[in-house]
N, C-alpha and C positions, 0 to 999 in steps of 0.2 A: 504494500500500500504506500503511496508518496506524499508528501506532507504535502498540507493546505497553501498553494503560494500567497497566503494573504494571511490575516488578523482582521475580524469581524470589530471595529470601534465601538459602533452605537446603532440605536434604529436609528434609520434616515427619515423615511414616512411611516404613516399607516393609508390608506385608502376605505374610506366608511361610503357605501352605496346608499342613499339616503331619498328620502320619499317626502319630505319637505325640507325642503333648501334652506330657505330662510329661517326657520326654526332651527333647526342646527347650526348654521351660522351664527346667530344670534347666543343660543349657548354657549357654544363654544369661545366665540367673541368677550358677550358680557359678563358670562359667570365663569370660564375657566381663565379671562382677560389672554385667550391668543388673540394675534391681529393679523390682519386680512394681509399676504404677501402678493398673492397674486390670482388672479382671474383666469380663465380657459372658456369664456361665454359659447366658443363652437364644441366643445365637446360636453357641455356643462359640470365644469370643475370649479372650483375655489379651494385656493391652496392655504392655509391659516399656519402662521409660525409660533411653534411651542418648545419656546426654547429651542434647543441646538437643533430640533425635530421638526416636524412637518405634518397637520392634517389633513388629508385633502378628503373633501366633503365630494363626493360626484352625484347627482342627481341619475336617479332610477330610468326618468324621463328622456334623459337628455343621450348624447350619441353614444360616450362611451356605457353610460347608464346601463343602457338596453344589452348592451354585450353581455352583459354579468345576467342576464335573465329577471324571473321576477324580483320580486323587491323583497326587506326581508320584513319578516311579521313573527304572529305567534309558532309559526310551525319551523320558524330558523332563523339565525340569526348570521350575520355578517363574519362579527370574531367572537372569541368569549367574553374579553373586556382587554384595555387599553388603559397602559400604566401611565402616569405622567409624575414625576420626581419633582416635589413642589418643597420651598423654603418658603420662608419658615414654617414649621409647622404646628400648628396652634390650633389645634382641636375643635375648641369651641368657637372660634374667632373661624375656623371652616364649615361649621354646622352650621352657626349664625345665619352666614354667607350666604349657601345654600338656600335653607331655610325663606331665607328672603326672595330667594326667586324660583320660589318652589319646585325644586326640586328633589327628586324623592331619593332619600337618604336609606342606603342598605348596610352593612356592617361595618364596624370596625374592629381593628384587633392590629396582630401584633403579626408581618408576614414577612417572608424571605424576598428580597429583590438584589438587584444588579448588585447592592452594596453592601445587602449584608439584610439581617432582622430589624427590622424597624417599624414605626408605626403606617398604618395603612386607613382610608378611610373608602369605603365603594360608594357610590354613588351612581345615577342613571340621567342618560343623556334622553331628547324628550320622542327618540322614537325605540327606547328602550336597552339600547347598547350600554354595557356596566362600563365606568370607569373608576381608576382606582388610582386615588392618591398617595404618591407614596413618603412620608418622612426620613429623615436622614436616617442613619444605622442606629442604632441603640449602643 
């Protein structure tokens, strides 16, 4: 077997198929505070910068959309969930957050990521996709 010619750094993107544009823009925007890097209106993309990373939101509708088939609902879903490594992290000062713009709040606890055990908080994006925020290492 011959070693890997590279070293994997970090996620680059993720790619979420989504069945209202604006709505997930909008969270992701206002409540997760990414911002808008850049537009694809012909294939119907928006690209949102998260930190060192990348969301791109693609509409269901739109050209690339359609490629990926139906949209996803209760019988499937896109990914499991999508991690984002958030400073600082202040528990309640993120429930608060949340809370404020209702969004609906799933576990917390204490999970393994990139850096180690740390605190973790899930939460749901508004066409049901989990996200999970994750604290530095313990």
């Amino acid at each position: 077997m011959s070693a890997v010619p590279f070293e994997v750094q970090q996620i680059d993107h993720i790619v979420l198929r989504v069945s209202d544009s604006a709505a997930m823009e909008a969270f992701y925007r206002d409540v997760l505070g990414c911002g808008v890097e850049r537009r694809q209106e012909a294939i119907g993309m928006v690209q949102l910068r998260a930190g060192r990373s990348l969301i791109d939101l693609v509409d269901v509708d739109g050209k690339l959309g359609r490629m990926g088939g139906a949209a996803p609902g209760a019988e499937g879903r896109n990914v499991d969930h999508l991690c984002l490594r958030v400073e600082p992290f202040d528990r309640d000062a993120i429930v608060a957050h949340l809370q404020t713009h209702g969004v609906r709040i799933g576990d917390f606890g204490s999970r393994y990521g990139a850096e180690g055990q740390g605190p973790s908080q899930y939460l749901f994006d508004p066409e049901g996709n989990m996200v999970e925020l994750k604290g530095p290492p313990d």
